[in-house]
N, CA and C atoms as a LAMMPS dump frame, in Angstrom:
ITEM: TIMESTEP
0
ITEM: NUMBER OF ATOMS
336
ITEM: BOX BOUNDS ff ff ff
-5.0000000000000000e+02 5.0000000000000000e+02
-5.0000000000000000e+02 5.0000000000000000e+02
-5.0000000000000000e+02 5.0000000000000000e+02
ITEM: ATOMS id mol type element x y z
1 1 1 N 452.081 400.158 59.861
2 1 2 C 450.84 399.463 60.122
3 1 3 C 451.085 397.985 60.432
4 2 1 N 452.404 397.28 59.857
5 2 2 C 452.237 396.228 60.385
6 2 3 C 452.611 395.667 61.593
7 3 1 N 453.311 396.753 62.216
8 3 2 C 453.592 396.498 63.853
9 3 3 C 452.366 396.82 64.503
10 4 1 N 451.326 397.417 64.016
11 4 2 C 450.543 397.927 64.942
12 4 3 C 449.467 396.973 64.926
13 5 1 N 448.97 396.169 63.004
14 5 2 C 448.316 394.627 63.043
15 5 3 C 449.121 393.743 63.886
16 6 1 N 450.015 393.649 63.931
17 6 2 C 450.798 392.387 64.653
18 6 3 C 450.499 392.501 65.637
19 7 1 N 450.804 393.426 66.195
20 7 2 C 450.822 393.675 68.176
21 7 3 C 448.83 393.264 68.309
22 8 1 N 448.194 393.807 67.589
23 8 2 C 446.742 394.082 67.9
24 8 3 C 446.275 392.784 67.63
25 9 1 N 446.705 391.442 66.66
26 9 2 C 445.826 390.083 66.874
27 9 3 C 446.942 389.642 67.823
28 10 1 N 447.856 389.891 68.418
29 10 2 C 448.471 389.395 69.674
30 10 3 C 447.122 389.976 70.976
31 11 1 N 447.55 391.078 70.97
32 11 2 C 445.959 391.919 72.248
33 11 3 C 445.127 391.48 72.25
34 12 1 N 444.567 391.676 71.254
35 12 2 C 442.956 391.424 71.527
36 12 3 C 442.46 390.143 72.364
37 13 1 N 443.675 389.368 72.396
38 13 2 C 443.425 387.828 73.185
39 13 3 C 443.954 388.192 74.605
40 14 1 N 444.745 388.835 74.882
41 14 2 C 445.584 389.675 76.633
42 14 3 C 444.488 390.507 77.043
43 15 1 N 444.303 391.767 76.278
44 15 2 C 444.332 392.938 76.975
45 15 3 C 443.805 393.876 76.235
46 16 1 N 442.419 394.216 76.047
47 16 2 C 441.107 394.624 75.258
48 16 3 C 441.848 395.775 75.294
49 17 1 N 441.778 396.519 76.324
50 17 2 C 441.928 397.666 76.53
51 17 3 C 443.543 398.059 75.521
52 18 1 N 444.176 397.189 75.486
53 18 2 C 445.828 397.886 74.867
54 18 3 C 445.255 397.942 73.503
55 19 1 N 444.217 396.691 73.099
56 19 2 C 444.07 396.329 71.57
57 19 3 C 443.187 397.26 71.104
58 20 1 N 442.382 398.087 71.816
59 20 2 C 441.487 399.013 71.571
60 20 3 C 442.122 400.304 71.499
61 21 1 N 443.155 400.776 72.138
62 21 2 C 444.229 401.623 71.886
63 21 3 C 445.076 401.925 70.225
64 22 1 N 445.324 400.414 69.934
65 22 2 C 446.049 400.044 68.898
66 22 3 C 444.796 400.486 67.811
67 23 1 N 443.615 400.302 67.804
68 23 2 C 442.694 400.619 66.585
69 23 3 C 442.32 402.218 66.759
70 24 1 N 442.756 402.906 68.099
71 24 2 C 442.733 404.161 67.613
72 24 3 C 443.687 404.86 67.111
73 25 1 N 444.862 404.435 67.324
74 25 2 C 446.387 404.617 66.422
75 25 3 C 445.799 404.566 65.167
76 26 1 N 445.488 403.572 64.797
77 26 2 C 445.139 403.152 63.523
78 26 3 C 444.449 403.82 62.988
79 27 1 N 443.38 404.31 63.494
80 27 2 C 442.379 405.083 62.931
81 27 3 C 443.19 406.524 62.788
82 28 1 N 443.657 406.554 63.102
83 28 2 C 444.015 408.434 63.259
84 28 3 C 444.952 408.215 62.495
85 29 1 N 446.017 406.989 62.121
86 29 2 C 446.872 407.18 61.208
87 29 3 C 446.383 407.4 59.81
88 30 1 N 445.443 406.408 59.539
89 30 2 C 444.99 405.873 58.292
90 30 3 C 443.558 407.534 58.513
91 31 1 N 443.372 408.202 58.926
92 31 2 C 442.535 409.044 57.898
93 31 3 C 443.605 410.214 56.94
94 32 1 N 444.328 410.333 57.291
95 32 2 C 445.24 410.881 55.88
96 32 3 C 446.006 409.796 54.793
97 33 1 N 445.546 409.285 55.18
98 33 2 C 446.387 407.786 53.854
99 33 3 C 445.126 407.222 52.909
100 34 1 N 445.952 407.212 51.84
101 34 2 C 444.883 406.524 50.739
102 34 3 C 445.158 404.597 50.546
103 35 1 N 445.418 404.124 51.366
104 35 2 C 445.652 402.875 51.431
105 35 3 C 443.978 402.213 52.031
106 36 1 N 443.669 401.518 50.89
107 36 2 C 441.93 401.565 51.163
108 36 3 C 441.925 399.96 51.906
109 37 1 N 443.003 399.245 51.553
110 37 2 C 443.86 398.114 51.723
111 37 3 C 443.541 398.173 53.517
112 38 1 N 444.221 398.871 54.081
113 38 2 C 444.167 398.65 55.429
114 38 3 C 443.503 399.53 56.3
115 39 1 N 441.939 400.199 55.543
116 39 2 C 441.457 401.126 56.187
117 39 3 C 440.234 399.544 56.5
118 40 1 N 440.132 398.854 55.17
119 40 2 C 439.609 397.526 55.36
120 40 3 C 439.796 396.544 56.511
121 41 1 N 441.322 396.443 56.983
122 41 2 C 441.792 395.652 57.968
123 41 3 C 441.401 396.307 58.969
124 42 1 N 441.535 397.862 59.071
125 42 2 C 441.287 398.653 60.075
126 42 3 C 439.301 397.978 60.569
127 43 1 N 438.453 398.094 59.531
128 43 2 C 437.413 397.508 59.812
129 43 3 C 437.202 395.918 60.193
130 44 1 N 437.615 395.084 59.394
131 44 2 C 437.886 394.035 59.621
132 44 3 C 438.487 393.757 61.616
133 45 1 N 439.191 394.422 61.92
134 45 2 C 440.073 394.175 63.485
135 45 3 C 438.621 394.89 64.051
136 46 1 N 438.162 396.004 64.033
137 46 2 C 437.104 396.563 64.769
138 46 3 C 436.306 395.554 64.982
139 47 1 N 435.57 394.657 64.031
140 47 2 C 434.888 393.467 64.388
141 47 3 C 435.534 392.3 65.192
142 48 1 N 436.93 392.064 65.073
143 48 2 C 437.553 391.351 65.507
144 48 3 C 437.69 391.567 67.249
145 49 1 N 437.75 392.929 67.334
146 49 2 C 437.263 393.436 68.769
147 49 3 C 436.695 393.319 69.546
148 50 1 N 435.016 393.317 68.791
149 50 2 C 433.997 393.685 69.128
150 50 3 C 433.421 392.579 69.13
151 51 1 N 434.361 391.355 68.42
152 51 2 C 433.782 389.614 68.753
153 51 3 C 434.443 389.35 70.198
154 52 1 N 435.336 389.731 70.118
155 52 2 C 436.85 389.047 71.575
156 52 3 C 435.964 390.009 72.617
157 53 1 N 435.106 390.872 72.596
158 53 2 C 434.788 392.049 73.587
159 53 3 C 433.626 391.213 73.85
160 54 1 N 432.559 390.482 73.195
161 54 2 C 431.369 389.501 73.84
162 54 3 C 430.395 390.568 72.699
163 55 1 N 430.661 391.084 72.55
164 55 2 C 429.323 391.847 71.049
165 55 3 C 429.692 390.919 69.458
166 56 1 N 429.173 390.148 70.017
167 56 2 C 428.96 389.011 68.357
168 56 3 C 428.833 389.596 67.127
169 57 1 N 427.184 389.319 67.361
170 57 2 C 426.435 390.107 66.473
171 57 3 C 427.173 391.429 65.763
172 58 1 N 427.69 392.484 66.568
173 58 2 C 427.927 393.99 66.236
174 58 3 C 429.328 393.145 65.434
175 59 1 N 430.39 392.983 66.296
176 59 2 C 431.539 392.845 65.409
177 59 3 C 431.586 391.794 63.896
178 60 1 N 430.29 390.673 64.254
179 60 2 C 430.097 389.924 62.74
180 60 3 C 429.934 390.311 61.547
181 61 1 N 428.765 391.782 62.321
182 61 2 C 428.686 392.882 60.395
183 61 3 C 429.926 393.424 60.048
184 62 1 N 430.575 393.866 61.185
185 62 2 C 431.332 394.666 60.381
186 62 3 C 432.412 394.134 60.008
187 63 1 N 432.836 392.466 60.239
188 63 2 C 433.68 391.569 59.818
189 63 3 C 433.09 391.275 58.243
190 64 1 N 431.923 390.939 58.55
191 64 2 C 431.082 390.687 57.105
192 64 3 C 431.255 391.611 56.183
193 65 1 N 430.802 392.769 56.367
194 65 2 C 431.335 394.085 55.348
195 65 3 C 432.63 394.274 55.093
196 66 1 N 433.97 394.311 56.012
197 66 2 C 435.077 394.031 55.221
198 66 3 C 435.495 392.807 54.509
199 67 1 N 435.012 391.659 54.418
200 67 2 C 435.355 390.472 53.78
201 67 3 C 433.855 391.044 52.622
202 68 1 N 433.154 391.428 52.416
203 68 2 C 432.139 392.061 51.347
204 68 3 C 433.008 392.829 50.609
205 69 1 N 433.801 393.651 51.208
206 69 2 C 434.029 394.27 50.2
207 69 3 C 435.669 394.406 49.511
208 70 1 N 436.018 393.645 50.142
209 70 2 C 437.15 393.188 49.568
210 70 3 C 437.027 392.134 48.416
211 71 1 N 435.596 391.224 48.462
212 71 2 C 435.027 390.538 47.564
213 71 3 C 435.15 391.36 46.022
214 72 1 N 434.127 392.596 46.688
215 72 2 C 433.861 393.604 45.454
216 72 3 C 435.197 393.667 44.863
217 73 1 N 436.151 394.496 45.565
218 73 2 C 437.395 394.58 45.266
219 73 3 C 438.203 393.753 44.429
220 74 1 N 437.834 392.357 44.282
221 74 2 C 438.279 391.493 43.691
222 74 3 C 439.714 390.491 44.572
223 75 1 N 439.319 390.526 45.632
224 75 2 C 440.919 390.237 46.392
225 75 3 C 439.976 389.379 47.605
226 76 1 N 439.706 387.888 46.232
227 76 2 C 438.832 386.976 46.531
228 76 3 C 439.848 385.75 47.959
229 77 1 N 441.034 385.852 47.562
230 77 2 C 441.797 384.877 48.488
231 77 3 C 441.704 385.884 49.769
232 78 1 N 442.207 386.9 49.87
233 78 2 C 441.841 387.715 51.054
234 78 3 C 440.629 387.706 51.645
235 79 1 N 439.614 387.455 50.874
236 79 2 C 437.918 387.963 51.186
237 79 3 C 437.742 386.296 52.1
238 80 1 N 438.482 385.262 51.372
239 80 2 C 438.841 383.371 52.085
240 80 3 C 438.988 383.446 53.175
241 81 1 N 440.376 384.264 53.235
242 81 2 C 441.192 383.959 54.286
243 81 3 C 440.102 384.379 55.488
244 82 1 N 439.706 385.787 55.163
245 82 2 C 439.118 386.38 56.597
246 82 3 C 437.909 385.728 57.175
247 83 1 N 437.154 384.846 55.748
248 83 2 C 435.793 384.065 56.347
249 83 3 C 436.118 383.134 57.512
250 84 1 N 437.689 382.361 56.671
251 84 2 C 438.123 381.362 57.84
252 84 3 C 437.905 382.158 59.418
253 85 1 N 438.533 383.048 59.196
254 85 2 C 438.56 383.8 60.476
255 85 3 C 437.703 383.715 61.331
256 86 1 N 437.193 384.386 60.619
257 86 2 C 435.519 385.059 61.328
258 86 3 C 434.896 383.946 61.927
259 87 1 N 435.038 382.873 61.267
260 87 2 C 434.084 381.099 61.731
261 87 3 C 434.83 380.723 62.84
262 88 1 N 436.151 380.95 62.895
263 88 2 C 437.361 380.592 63.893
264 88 3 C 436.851 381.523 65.329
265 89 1 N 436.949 382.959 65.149
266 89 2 C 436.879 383.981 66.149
267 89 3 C 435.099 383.55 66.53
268 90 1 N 434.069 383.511 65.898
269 90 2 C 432.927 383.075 66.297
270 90 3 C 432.999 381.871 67.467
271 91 1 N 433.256 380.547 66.602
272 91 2 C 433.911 379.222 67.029
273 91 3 C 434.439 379.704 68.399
274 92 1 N 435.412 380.201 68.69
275 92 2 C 435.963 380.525 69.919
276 92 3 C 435.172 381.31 71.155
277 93 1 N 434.654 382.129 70.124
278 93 2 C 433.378 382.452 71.8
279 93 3 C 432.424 381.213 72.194
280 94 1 N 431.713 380.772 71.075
281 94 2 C 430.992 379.617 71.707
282 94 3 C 431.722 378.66 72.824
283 95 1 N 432.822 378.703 72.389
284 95 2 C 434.212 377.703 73.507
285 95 3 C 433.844 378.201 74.122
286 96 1 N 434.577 379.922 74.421
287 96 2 C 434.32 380.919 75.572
288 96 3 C 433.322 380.126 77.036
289 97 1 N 432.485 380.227 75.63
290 97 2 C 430.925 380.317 76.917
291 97 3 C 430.677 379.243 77.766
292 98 1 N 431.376 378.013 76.651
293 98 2 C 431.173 376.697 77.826
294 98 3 C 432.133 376.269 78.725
295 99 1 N 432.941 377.559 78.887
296 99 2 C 434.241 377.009 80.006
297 99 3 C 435.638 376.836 78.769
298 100 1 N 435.339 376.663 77.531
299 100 2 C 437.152 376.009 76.97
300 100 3 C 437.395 377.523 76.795
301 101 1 N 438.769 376.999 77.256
302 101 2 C 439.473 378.321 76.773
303 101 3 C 440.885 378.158 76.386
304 102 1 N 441.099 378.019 75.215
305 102 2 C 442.811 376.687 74.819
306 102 3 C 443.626 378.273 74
307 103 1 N 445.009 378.362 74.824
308 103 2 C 445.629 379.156 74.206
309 103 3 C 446.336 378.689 72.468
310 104 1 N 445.636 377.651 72.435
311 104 2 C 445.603 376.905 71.176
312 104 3 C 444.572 377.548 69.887
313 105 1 N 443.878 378.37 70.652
314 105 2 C 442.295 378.978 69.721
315 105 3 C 442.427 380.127 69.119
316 106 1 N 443.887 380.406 69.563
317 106 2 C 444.14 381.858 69.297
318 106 3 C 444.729 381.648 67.525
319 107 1 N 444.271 382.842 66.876
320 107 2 C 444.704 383.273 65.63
321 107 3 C 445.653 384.287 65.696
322 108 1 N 446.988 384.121 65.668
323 108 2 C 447.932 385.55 65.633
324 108 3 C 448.196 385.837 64.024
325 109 1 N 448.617 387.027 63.661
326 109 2 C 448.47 387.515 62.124
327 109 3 C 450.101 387.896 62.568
328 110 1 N 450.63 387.859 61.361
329 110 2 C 451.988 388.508 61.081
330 110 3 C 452.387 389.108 59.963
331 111 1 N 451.965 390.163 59.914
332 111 2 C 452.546 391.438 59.149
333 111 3 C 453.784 391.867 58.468
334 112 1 N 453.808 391.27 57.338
335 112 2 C 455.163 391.941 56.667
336 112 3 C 455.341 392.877 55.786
């Protein structure tokens, strides 16, 4: 899984279509695994998608619900980290829209 997070916050900024590939890997891997850990990330990137894809709104809930419930979970620095995110990946469409577009805006994740 972590080649397949790595490669996928690299995509989603290239090439929708490869990064949308990568979350169906994902998905088909993770329904026989009990790792609830990255069925979360698995949700978490779907929003992350579905922000970089121009659907705000749609990918914000379901960014919101995995940083919710990782809250629940108690894995409060994780539940941090991803808000940063989410304000960052938001932040960046508004750029989007007015013309900036800085390969500087990009968030890459690295998986170990």
């Amino acid at each position: 899984m972590h080649v397949i997070w790595t490669s996928f916050s690299t995509l989603v900024y290239e090439d929708l279509s490869a990064a949308q590939q990568l979350l169906i890997i994902a998905e088909k891997y993770l329904i026989d695994h009990i790792d609830i850990t990255e069925k979360i990330t698995l949700m978490f990137n779907k929003g992350w998608y579905d922000i970089e894809a121009g659907h705000i709104e749609k990918g914000e809930q379901r960014v919101r619900t995995a940083i919710n419930i990782y809250t629940s979970l108690g894995y409060k620095k994780k539940a941090s980290d991803l808000t940063r995110q989410l304000v960052h990946h938001i932040k960046r469409q508004e750029e989007k829209k007015q013309g900036y577009k800085s390969a500087d805006s990009r968030v890459i994740s690295i998986y170990v």
